[in-house]
C-alpha positions as CSV (number, residue, x, y, z in Angstrom):
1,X,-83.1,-64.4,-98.0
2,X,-82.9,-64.7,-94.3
3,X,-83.7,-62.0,-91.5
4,X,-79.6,-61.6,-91.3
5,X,-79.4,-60.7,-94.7
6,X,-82.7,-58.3,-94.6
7,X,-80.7,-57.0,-91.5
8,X,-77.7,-56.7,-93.7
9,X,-79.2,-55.0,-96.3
10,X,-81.0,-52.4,-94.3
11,X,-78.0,-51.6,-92.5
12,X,-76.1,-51.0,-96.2
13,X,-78.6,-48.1,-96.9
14,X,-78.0,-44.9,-95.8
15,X,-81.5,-43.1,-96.2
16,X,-85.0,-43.8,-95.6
17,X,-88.6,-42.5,-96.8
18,X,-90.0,-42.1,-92.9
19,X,-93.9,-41.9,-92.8
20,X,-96.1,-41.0,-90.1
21,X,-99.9,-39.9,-89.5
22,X,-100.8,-36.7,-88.2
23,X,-103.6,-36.2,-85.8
24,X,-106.4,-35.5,-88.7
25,X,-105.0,-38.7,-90.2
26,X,-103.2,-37.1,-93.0
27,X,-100.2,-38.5,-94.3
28,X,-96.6,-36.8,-94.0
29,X,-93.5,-38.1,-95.4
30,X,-89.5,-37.0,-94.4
31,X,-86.6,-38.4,-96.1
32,X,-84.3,-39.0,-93.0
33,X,-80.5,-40.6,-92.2
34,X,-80.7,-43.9,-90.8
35,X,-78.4,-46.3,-88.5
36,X,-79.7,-49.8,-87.9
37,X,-78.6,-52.2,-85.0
38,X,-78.0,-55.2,-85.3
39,X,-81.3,-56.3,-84.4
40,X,-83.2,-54.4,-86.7
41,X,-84.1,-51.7,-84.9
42,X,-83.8,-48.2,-86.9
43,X,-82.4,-44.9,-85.3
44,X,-82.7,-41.5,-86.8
45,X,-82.9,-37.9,-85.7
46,X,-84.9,-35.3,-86.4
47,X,-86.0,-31.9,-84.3
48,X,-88.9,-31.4,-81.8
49,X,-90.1,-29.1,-83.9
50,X,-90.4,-31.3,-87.3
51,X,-94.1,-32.8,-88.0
52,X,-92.4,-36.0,-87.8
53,X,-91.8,-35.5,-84.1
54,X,-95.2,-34.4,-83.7
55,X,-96.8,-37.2,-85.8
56,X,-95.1,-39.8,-83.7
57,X,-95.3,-38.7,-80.1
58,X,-99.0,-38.8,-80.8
59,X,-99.4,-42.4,-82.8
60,X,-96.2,-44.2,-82.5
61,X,-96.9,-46.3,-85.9
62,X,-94.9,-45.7,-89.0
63,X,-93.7,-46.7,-92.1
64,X,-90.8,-46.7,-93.9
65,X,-89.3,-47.4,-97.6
66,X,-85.7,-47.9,-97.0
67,X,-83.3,-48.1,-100.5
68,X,-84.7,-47.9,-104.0
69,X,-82.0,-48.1,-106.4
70,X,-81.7,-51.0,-109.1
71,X,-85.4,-52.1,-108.2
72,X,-84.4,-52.9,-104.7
73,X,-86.4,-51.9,-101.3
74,X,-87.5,-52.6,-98.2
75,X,-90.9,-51.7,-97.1
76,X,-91.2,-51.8,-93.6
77,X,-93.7,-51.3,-90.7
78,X,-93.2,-50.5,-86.9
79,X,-93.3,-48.6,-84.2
80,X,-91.4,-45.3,-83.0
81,X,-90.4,-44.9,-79.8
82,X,-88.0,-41.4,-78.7
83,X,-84.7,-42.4,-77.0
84,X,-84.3,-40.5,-73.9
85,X,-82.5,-37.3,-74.4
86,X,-79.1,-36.5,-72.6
87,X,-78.3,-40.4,-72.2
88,X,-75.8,-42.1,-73.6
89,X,-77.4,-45.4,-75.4
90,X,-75.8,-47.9,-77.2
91,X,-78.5,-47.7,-79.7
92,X,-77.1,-43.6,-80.3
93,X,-74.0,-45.0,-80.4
94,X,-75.3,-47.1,-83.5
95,X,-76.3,-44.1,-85.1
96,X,-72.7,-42.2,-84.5
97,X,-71.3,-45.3,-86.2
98,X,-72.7,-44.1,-89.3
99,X,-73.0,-40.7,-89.1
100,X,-69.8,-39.4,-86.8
101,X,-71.4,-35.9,-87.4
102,X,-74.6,-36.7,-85.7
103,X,-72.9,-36.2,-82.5
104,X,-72.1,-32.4,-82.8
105,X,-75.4,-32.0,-84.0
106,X,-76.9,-33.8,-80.9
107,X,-74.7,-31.1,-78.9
108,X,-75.4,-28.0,-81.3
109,X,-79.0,-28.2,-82.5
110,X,-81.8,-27.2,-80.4
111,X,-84.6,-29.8,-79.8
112,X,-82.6,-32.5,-81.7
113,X,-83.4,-35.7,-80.7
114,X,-83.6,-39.7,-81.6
115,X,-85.9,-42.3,-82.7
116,X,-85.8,-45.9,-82.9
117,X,-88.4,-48.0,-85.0
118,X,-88.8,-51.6,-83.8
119,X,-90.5,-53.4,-86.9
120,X,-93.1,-56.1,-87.2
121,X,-94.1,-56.1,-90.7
122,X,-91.4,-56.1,-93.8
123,X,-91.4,-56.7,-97.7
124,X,-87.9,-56.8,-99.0
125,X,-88.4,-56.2,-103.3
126,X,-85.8,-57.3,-105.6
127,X,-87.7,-56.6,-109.0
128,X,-84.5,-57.8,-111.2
129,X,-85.2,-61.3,-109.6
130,X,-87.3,-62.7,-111.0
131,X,-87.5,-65.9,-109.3
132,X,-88.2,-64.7,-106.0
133,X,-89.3,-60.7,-106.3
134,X,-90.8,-60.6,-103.1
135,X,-90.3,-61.8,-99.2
136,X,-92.2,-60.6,-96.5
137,X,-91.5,-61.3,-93.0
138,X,-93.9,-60.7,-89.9
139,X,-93.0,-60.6,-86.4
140,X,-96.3,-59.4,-84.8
């Protein structure tokens, strides 16, 4: 498997098990929507008033577990950085792309805003494979 096809596969999923560390070092987990760009990078939304938001303004790490049916995932590492609200971004636009819906949300919802995780650290799990179950890529 090459990064294109990771890339591929992550952008085929539509959800994702976001994780992110509070600031007594507790874990806290969010199953969010996901767009991601064509170079890697993951976009969701959430509120500013979700722990998520919280968590990650104060420690920009986070992990994610993206797809899980038939044995097949992607366990990913990176870090979270907001998108400034207000501006159009291409990377929003990626997001639109997938959910249309997130736009009137953007306009409706109070606080709503956007993340994008740039990763360094993957595992991509294919446990029906048994030849080659496991990849991991690191771009640290």
């Amino acid at each position: 498997m090459t990064k294109e096809d990771l890339c591929a596969y992550l952008q085929s999923q539509p959800l994702a098990v976001v994780a992110s560390i509070n600031k007594a070092g507790a874990p806290q987990s969010a199953v969010v929507g996901i767009a991601v760009s064509g170079e890697m990078e993951i976009i969701f939304d959430t509120v500013d008033s979700s722990r998520k938001y919280i968590n990650l303004m104060a420690d920009p790490r986070v992990a994610l577990v993206i797809g899980w049916d038939h044995e097949v995932s992607v366990q990913l590492e990176g870090t979270a950085r907001l998108l400034p609200p207000d501006e159009r971004d291409p990377l929003k636009e990626v997001y639109y792309g997938v959910f249309p819906e997130g736009r009137e949300r953007a306009a409706t919802w109070k606080g709503l805003v956007h993340f994008v995780v740039t990763p360094y650290w993957a595992r991509y799990s294919d446990f029906k494979n048994q030849q080659d179950p496991v990849q991991e890529w690191n771009w640290e």
